[in-house]
C-alpha positions in Angstrom: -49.2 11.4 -12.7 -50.0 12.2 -15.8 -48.4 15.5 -16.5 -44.9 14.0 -14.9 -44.9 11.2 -17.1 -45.7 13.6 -20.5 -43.0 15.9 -19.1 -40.7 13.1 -18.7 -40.9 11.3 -22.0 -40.7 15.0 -23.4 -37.5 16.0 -21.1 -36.3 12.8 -22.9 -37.1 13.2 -26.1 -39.3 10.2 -26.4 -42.8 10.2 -28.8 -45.1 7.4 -29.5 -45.3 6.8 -33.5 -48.9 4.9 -33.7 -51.8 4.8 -31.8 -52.8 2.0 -29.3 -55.3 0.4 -30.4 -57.9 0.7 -27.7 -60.7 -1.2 -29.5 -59.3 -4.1 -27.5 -60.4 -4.9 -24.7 -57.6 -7.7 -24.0 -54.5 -8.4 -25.3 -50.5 -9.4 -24.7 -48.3 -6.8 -25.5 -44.9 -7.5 -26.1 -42.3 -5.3 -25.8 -39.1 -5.3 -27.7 -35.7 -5.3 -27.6 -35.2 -5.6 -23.6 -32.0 -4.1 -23.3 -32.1 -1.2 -20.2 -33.4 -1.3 -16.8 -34.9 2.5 -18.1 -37.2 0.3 -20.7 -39.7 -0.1 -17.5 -39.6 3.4 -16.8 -39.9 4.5 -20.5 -43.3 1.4 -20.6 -45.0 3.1 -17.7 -44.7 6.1 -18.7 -46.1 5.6 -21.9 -48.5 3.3 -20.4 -50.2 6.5 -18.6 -49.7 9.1 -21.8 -51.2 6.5 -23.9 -54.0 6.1 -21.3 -53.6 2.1 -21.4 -56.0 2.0 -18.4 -55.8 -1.8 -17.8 -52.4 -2.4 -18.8 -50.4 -5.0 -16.3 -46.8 -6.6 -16.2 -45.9 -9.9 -14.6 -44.0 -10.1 -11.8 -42.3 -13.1 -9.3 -44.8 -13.4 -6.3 -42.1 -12.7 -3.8 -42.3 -9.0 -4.7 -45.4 -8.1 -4.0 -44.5 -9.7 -0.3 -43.5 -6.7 2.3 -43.6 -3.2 1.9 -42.5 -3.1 -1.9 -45.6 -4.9 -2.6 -48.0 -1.8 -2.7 -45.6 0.0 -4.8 -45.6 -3.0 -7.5 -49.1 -3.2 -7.4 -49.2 0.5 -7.7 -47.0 0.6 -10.6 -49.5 -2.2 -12.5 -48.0 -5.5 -11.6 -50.0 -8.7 -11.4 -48.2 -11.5 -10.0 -47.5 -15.0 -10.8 -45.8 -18.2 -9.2 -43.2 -19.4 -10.7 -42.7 -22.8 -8.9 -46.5 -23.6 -8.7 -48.3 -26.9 -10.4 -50.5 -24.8 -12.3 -48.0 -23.0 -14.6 -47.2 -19.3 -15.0 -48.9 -19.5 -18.8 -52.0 -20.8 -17.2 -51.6 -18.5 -14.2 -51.8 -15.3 -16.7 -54.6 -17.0 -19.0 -56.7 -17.4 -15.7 -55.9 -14.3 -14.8 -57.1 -12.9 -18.6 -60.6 -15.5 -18.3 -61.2 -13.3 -14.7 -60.8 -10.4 -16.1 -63.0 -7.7 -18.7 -60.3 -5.6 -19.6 -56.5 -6.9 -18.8 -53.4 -5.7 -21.4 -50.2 -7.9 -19.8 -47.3 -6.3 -21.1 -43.6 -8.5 -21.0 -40.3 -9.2 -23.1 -40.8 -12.0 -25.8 -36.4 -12.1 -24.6 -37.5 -13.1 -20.6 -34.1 -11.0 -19.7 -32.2 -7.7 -20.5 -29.3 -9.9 -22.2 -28.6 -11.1 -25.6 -30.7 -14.0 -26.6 -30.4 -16.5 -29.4 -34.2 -17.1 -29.4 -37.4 -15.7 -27.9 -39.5 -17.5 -25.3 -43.0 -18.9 -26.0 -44.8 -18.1 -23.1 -46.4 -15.2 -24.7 -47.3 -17.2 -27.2 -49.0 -19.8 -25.4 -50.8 -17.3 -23.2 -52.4 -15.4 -26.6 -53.7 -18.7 -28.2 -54.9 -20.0 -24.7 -56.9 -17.3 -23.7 -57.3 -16.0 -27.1 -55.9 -12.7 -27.0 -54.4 -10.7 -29.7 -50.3 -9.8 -29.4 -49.3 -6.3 -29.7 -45.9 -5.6 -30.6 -44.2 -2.4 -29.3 -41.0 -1.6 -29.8 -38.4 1.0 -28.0 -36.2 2.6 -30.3 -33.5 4.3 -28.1 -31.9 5.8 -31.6 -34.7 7.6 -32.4 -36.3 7.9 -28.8 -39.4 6.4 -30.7 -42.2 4.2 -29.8 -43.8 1.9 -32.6 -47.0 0.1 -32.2 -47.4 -3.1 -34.9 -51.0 -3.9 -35.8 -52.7 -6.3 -33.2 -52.8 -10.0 -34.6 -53.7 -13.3 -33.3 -51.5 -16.5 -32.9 -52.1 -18.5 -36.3 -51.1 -21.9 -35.0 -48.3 -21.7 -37.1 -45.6 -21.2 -35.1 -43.0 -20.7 -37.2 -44.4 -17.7 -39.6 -45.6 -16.4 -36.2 -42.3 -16.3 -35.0 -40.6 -14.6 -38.3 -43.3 -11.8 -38.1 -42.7 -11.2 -34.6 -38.8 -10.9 -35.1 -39.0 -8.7 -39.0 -40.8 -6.2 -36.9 -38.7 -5.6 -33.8 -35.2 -6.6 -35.9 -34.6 -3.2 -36.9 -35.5 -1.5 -33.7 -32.3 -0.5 -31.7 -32.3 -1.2 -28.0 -30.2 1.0 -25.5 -27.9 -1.8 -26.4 -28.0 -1.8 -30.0 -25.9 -5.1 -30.0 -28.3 -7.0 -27.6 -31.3 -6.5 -29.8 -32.8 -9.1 -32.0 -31.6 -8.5 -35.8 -29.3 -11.4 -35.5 -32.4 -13.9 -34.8 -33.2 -12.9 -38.8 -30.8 -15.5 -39.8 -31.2 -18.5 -37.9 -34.4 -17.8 -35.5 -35.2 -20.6 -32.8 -37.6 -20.5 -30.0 -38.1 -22.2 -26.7 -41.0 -22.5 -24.2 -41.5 -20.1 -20.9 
């Protein structure tokens, strides 16, 4: 699988810009701005050529049900509950405290379409299980991948939160006008 995702991302015209820092052994990556159904393809792909052996995204229990369900797991899905008593943040921290090595990759927007402020859950999910962030960004005007430097939540939401958005406001999305430069000005947040 290798060699068809390198000659993919090549075909494409797409290169990675940093490293990933593999030091870690656990961490929640997200990945910025969500504006294509192709970002999924363009993450596993890059998930292999970056040999991010343990990398996972969430997904809604019903789709691992039935014959998809292979295929998801396959692809690196972990799934989660949505409607269950013990939350989805505390669902994916359980599933970082059970694990040695576990990346969970998913969009700080929670959806493909414009947003006027980024969900929390990530963010709840790194201090909880204390897990660095990783911020990766798709730049479909470049066809570049950038990699921030890993950091942990500070407790202060707020400066969290600015970092987070400076680094992924520049970054163009297949959508250029669904991406996140217009949090800069007035940023707000809400939970999962």
């Amino acid at each position: 699988m290798l060699f068809f995702w390198k000659l993919y991302l090549k075909l494409s015209g797409w290169k990675a810009l940093n490293n990933f820092p593999h030091h870690l052994k656990k961490a929640i990556i997200i990945v910025a701005p969500h504006t294509y159904w192709k970002d999924f393809l363009i993450g596993i792909a890059f998930r292999s050529v970056l040999k991010i052996k343990h990398g996972k995204f969430l997904g809604k229990e019903e789709l691992f049900k039935g014959p998809f369900g292979l295929l998801f797991r396959w692809l690196g899905g972990t799934p989660v509950n949505r409607f269950s008593k013990h939350g989805v943040v505390d669902q994916v921290v359980d599933k970082f405290f059970a694990a040695d090595n576990l990346y969970i990759a998913l969009s700080p927007e929670g959806t493909r379409k414009k947003v006027e402020r980024l969900r929390t859950g990530f963010y709840n999910i790194a201090k909880k299980a204390n897990v660095p962030i990783i911020m990766v960004g798709f730049d479909y005007s470049k066809k570049e991948l950038s990699i921030a430097e890993p950091f942990y939540a500070s407790g202060d939401e707020v400066a969290d939160f600015r970092k987070i958005i400076e680094f992924f406001a520049p970054i163009k999305g297949y959508y250029p006008e669904k991406g996140l430069a217009h949090l800069l000005e007035n940023y707000q947040y809400s939970s999962i």
